[in-house]
C-alpha positions in Angstrom: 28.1 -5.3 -13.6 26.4 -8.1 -15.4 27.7 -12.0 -15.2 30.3 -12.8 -16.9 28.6 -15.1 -20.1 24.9 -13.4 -19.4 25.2 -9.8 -20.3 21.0 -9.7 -19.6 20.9 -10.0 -15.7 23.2 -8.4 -13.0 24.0 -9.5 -10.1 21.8 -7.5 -7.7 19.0 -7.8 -10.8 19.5 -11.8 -9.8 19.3 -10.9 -5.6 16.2 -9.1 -6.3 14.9 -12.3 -8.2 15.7 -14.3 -4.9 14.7 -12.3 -2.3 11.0 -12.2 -3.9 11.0 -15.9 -4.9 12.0 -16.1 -1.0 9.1 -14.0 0.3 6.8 -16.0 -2.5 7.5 -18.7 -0.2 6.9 -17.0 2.9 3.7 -15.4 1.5 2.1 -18.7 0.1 3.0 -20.8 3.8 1.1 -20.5 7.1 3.0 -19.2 9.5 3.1 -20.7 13.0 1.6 -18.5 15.6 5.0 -18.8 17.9 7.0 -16.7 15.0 4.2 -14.2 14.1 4.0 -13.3 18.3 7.9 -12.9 18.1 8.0 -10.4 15.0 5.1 -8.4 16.9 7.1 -8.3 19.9 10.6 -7.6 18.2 8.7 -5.2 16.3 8.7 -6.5 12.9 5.2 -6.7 12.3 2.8 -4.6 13.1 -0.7 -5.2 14.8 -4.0 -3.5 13.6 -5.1 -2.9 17.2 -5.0 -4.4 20.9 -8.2 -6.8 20.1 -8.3 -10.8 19.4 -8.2 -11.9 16.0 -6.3 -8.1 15.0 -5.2 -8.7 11.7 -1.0 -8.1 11.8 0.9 -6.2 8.6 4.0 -7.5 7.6 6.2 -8.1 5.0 4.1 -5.3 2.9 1.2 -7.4 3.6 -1.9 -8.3 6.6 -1.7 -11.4 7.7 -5.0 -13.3 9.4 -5.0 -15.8 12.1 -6.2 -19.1 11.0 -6.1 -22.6 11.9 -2.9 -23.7 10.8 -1.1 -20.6 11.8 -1.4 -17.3 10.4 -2.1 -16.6 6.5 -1.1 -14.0 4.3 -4.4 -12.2 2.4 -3.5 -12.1 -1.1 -2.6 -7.9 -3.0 -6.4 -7.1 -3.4 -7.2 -8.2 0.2 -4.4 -6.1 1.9 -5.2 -3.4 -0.5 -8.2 -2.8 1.3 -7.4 -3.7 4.7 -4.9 -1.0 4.1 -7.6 1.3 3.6 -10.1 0.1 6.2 -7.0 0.1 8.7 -6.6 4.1 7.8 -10.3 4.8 9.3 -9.8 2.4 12.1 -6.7 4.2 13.1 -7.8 7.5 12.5 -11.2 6.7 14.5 -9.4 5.2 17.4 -7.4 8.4 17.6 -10.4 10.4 18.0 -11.7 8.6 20.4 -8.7 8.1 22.3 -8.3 10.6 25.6 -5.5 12.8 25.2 -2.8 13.1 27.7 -3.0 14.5 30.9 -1.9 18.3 31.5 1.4 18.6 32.9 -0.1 19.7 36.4 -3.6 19.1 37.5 -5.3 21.4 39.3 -7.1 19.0 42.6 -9.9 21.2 43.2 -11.0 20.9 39.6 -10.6 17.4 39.3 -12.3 16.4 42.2 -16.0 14.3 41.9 -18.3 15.4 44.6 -19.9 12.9 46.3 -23.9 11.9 45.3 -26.1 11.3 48.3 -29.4 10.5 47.8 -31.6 13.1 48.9 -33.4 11.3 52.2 -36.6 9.6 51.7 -35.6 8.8 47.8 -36.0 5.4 46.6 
C-alpha cells in the first residue's frame, strides 16, 4: 500500500531506503574493536580463519582491522576476498585431519620407541 499523498513509494519501499541508508552509515564508520569481538562471539560475523589480523565478514561485507577500529573494504575488495576466502577455506579443509574412527585399535596406534643403535653418534 503506497502513502497516502505519494502514490510512488510504499511503505516497505521507504524501510528498505532506511535500512541501507542505515548500513551506509555503518559501512562508511570504523568500528570499535570491542563490538566487532562481540558480533564474532554472538555469532554475527564471521571470521576468515583462527590467525591475527583474519579479515571478519559481515553485514555482506569483510571487514579489516585497522587503527581506529575495524574498516569495511569497499564492493570490489570483498568481491575478491570472497573469492580468495573460497580457496583458503577449501585448502584448509584439505589439510585439516579428519576425525578420529569411532574405536581405535591400540596396537595400531602405538609408536615404537627409537633407540639408537649403541656406538651411534
Amino acid at each position: 500500500m503506497a502513502e497516502p499523498g505519494n502514490t510512488a513509494v510504499t511503505w516497505a519501499e521507504r524501510m528498505e531506503l532506511l535500512k541501507d541508508s542505515a548500513q551506509q552509515r555503518v559501512l562508511n564508520a570504523p568500528m570499535p574493536v570491542a563490538a566487532m569481538e562481540q558480533l564474532l562471539a554472538d555469532g554475527k560475523a564471521d571470521a576468515l580463519g583462527r590467525f591475527e589480523g583474519s579479515p571478519v565478514r559481515y553485514l555482506d561485507r569483510w571487514w579489516r582491522a585497522d587503527e581506529p577500529g575495524w574498516v569495511a573494504l569497499d564492493e570490489a575488495a570483498s568481491t575478491q576476498l570472497d573469492l580468495h576466502a573460497e580457496r583458503y577455506r577449501a585448502a584448509a579443509a584439505a589439510i585439516a585431519p579428519e576425525a578420529a574412527p569411532a574405536e581405535v585399535n591400540p596396537v595400531l596406534t602405538e609408536v615404537p620407541v627409537v633407540r639408537p643403535e649403541a656406538g651411534a653418534v
